[in-house]
C-alpha positions in Angstrom: 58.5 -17.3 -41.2 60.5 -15.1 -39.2 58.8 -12.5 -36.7 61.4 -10.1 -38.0 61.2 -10.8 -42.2 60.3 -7.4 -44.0 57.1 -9.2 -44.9 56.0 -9.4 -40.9 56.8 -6.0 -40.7 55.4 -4.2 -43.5 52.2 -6.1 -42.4 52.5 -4.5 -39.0 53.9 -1.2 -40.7 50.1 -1.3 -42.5 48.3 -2.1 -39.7 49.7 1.0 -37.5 49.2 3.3 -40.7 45.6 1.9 -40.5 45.2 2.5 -37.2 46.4 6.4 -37.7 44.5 7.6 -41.1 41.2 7.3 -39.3 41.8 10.2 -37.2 43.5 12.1 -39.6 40.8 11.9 -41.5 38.3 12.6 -39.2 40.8 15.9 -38.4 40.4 16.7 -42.0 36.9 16.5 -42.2 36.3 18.6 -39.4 39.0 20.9 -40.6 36.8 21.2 -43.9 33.4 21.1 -43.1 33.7 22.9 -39.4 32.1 26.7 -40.3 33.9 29.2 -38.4 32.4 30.9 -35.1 33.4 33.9 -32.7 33.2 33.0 -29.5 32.1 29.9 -27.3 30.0 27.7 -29.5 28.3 24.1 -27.9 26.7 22.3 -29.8 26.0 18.3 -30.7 26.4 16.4 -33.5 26.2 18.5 -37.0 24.5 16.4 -39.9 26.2 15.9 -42.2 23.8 14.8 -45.2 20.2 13.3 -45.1 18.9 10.4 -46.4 15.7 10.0 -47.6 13.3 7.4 -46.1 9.8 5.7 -46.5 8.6 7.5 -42.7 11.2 9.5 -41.6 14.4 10.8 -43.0 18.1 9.5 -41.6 20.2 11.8 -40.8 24.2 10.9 -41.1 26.0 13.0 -38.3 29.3 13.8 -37.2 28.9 11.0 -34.0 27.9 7.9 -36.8 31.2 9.2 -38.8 33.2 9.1 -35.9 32.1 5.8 -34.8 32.6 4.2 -37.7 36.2 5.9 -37.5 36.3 4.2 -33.9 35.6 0.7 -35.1 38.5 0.9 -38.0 40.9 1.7 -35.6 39.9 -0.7 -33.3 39.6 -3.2 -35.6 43.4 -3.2 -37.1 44.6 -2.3 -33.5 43.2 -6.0 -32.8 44.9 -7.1 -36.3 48.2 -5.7 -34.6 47.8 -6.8 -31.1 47.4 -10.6 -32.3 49.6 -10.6 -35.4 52.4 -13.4 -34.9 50.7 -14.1 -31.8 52.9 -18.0 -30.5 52.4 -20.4 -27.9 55.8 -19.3 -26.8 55.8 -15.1 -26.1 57.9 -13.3 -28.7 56.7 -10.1 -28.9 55.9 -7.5 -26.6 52.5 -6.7 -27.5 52.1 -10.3 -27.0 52.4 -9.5 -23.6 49.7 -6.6 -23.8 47.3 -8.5 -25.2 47.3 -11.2 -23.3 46.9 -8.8 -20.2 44.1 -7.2 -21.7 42.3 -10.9 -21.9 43.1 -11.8 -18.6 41.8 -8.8 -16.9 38.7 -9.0 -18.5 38.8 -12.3 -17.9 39.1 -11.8 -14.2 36.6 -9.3 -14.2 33.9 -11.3 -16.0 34.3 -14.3 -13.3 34.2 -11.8 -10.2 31.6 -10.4 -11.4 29.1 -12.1 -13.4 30.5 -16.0 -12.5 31.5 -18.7 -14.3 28.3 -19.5 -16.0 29.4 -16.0 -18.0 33.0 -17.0 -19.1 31.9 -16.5 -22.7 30.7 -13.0 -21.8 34.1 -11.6 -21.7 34.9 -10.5 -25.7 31.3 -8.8 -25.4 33.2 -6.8 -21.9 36.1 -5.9 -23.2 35.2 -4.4 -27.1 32.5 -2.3 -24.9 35.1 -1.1 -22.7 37.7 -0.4 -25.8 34.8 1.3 -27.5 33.7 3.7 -25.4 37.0 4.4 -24.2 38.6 5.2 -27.8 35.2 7.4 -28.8 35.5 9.5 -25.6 39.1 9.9 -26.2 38.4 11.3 -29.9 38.1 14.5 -28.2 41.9 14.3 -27.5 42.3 14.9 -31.4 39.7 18.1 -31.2 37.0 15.5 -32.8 33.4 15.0 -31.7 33.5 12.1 -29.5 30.4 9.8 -30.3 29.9 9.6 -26.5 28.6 12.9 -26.1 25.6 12.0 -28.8 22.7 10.5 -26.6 21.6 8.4 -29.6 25.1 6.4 -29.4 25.1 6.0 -25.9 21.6 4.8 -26.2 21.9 2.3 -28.7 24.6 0.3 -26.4 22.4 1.0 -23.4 19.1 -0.3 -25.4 21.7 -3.7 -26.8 22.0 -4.5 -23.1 18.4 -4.3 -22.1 17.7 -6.4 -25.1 20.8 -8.8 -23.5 18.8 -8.4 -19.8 15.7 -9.4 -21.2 17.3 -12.6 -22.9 19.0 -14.0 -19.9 15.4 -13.4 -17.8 13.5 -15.0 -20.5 16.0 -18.1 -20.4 14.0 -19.3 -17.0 10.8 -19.2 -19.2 8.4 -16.4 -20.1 6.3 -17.3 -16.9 9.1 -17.1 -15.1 10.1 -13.5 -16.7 6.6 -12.3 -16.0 6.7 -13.3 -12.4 9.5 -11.6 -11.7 7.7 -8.3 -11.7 5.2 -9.2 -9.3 8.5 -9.9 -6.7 8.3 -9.5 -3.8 5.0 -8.4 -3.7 2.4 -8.2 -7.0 1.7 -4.5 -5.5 5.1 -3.7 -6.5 4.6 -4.7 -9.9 4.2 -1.0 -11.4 7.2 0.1 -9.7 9.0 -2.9 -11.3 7.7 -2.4 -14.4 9.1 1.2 -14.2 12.6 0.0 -12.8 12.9 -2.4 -16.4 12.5 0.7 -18.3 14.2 3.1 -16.2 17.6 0.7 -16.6 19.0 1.8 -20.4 17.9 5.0 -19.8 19.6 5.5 -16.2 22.6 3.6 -18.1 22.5 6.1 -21.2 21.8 9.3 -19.4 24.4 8.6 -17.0 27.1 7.4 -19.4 26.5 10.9 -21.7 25.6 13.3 -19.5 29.3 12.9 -17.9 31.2 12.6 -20.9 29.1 16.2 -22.7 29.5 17.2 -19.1 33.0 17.2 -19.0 33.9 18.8 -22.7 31.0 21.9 -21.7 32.9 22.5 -18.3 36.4 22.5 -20.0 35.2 24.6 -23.2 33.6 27.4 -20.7 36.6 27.1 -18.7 39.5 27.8 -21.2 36.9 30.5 -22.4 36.9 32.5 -19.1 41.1 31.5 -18.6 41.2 33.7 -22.4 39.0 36.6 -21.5 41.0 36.6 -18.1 44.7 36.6 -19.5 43.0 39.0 -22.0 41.8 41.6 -19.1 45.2 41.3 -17.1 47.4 41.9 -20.1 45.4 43.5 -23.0 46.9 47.1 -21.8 50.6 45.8 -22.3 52.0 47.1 -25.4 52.8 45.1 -28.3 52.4 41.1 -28.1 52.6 41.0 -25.0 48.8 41.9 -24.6 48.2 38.8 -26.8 50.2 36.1 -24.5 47.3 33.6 -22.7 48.8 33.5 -19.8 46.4 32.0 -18.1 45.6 29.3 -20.7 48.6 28.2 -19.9 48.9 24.6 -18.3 45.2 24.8 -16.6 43.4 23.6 -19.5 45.7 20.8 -20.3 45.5 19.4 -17.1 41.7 19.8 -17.4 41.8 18.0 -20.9 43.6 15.0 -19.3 41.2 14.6 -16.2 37.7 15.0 -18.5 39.3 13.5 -21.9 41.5 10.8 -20.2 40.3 9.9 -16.9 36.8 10.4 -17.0 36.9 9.1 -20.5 37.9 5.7 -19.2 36.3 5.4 -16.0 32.6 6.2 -17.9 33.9 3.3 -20.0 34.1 1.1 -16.9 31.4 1.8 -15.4 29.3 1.0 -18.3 30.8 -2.3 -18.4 30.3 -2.9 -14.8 26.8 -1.6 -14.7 26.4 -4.2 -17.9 27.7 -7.0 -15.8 25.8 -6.4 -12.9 22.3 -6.2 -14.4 22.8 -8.9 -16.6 24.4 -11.3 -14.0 21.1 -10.1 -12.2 18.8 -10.9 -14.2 19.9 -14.3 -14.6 18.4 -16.5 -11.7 20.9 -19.5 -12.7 19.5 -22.3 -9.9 16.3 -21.4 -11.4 17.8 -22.2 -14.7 19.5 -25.4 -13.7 16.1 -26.5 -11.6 14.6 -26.2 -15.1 17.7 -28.1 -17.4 17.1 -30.9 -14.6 13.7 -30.9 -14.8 13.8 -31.8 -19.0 16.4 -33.9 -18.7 14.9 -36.3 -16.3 11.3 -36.0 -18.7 13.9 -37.2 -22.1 14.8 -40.0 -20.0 11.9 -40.6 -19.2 
């Protein structure tokens, strides 16, 4: 089949309309169910709808909606990266996502070795996850990020991923390790294992909330400032925001775009780092050498 038959592209015309309905319909909702305020209103997460449960009722909030919007859209923006994907580059998305791999790829070996090549689709759909929810707030949604119970569900799925790759030396060798290098220490160690998916949460959603309170309050002050310079001019000219005009944007793009994506990294690296870390892999090897020469024997 030909890369351009109407079949190829309708497929790829579905898969960009996929990709798109998601956030309209997470604009909808919120254009729906979002009361109207006066005024600078924070706030987190609203629920939604509770379900009831045996010990505790679970709450459905705005961050779980828009996650589950996240994953759709990354899910057919794969489908469209690697549709009519050839040995021999055709297409220039082809191109994109074979960057994408590579990079990661890259980043994985630098950083965690080769012992972690596999590691690298785990990297990357952390890295496009994060991203894409921080960047929901481009659309004027609630971007998961900014709900410590996200962020702490991915920081708690490392630990769980640290704790593995410890425990792959042998639990003796995991309960050691907390008595290194000196068993007085061991408190302080057994602090530092449950201070790391908190540090790792904290850090990744107090910047992101950080960044949306700063620009909120910001763009409030910019309209109660045009509003005290020009609210004596007759007509509509009292109602131009002057000064809302260009500041905020550039705001928007440093805490929405930038800071959006470099949390994401930074989550990834810190990932990489303390799960590399945890590994001891010549202790690991010692151990494969040690039962292989006790089968042969």
């Amino acid at each position: 089949m030909r890369k351009t038959s109407l079949k190829f592209k309708l497929v790829d015309i579905f898969y960009i309309v996929m990709m798109i309905l998601p956030i309209l319909g997470g604009i909808l909702l919120q254009v729906l169910t979002k009361p109207a305020s006066e005024g600078v209103t924070i706030t987190g997460a609203r629920i939604f709808f509770t379900v009831p449960m045996p010990i505790q009722d679970f709450p459905v909030t705005e961050s779980q909606i828009n996650s589950a919007l996240v994953l759709i859209v990354l899910l057919f923006a794969c489908l469209y990266l690697t549709h009519g994907l050839t040995e021999k580059i055709a297409l220039k998305r082809q191109h994109l996502a074979e960057m994408a791999v590579q990079t990661v790829d890259e980043l994985v070996s630098e950083n965690m070795g080769e012992f972690f090549a596999g590691f690298s689709p785990f990297i990357i759909a952390m890295l496009a996850l994060s991203a894409l929810s921080s960047l929901f707030s481009l659309f004027g949604l609630f971007p998961p990020t900014s709900d410590i119970n996200i962020v702490g569900g991915w920081a708690v799925l490392v630990f769980i991923l640290i704790t593995y790759y410890k425990m792959k030396c042998g639990p003796l060798h995991y309960l050691k390790s907390f008595t290194q290098p000196v068993a007085l220490l061991t408190p302080i160690n057994l602090i530092s294992e449950v201070a790391t998916p908190v540090s790792m949460a904290f850090r990744h959603y107090g910047n992101v909330l950080s960044g949306s309170v700063i620009s909120v309050l910001l763009a409030t002050a910019l309209s109660g400032a045009s509003a005290a310079v020009l609210g004596r001019l007759p007509g509509f000219l009292a109602d131009i925001p002057l000064f809302q005009i260009g500041l905020p944007a550039v705001l928007s793009l440093y805490f929405d775009l930038f800071s959006g994506c470099l949390q994401a990294f930074i989550f990834a690296m810190l990932t990489m780092m303390y799960v590399a870390g945890a590994f001891d892999i010549d202790k690991y090897k010692q151990k494969k050498a040690q039962k292989r020469a006790k089968n042969n024997t």
